[in-house]
N, C-alpha and C positions, 0 to 999 in steps of 0.2 A: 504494500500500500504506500502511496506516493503522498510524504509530508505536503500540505496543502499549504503552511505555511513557509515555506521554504521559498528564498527569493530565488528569481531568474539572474543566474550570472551571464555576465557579456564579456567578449574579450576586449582588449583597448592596449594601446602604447603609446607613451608617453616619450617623447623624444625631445632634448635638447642639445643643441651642438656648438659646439664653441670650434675656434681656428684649428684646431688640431686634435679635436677630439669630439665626438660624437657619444652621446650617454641615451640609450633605449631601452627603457622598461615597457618588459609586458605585465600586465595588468588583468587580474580577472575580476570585476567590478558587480553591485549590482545593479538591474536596470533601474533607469534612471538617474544612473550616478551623472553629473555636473560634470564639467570639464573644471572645474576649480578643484573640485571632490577628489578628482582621479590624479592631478597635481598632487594633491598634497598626501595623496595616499602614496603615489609612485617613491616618496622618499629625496625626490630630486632636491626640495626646498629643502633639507639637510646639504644636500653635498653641496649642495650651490647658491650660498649666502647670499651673492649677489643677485639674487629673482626676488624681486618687491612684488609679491602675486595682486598688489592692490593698483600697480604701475605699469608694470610689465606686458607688453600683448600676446597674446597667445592665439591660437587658432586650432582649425582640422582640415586636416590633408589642406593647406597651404593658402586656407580662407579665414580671414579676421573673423574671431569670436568671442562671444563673450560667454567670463568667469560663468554663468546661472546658463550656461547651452549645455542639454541632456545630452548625452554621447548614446550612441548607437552602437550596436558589437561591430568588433574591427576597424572601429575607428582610429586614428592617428591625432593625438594632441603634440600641439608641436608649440613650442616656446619661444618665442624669437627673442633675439641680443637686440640693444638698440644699434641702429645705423652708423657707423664711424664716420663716412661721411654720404655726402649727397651721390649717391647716382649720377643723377643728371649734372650735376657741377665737376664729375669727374670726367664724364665723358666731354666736356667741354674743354676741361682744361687740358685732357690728351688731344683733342683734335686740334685745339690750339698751338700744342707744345709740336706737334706734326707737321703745322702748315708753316710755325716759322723754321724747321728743321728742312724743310724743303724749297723752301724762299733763298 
């Protein structure tokens, strides 16, 4: 006879990467669990002082989300670092450093 109280677990992983190192926790959660939920369960906010979960963006599979978004099984919470610098101001300044290198 099958506990009726017994939650549904989901799978999920938690992924954060820094420059030279990639950290992936799998995760067997229950439904419903939060992407903030699954943070804090994966242990990562221990290894990695530096994630302000109240600052910090985070997403799934490589779309902005928010802390209170229910995770679905196999989903991918991913953590992101802030920006060092602009993207598009990089790309500017290489095409620039190009054009006068070719001048």
């Amino acid at each position: 006879m099958v506990n009726e109280m017994s939650e549904k677990m989901i799978s999920v992983e938690v992924v954060y990467a820094l420059p030279k190192q990639q950290t992936v926790k799998q995760l067997k959660v229950a439904e419903g669990t939060t992407l903030i939920q699954a943070v804090e369960q994966s242990g990562i906010l221990g290894q990695f002082p530096e994630i302000d979960p109240a600052t910090t963006k985070m997403g799934i599979y490589g779309k902005a989300a928010k802390a209170d978004a229910v995770l679905r099984d196999l989903d991918r919470v991913e953590i992101y670092r802030p920006l060092i610098a602009n993207p598009k101001e990089v790309r500017k300044k290489n095409a620039a450093e190009k054009e006068s290198a070719e001048a």
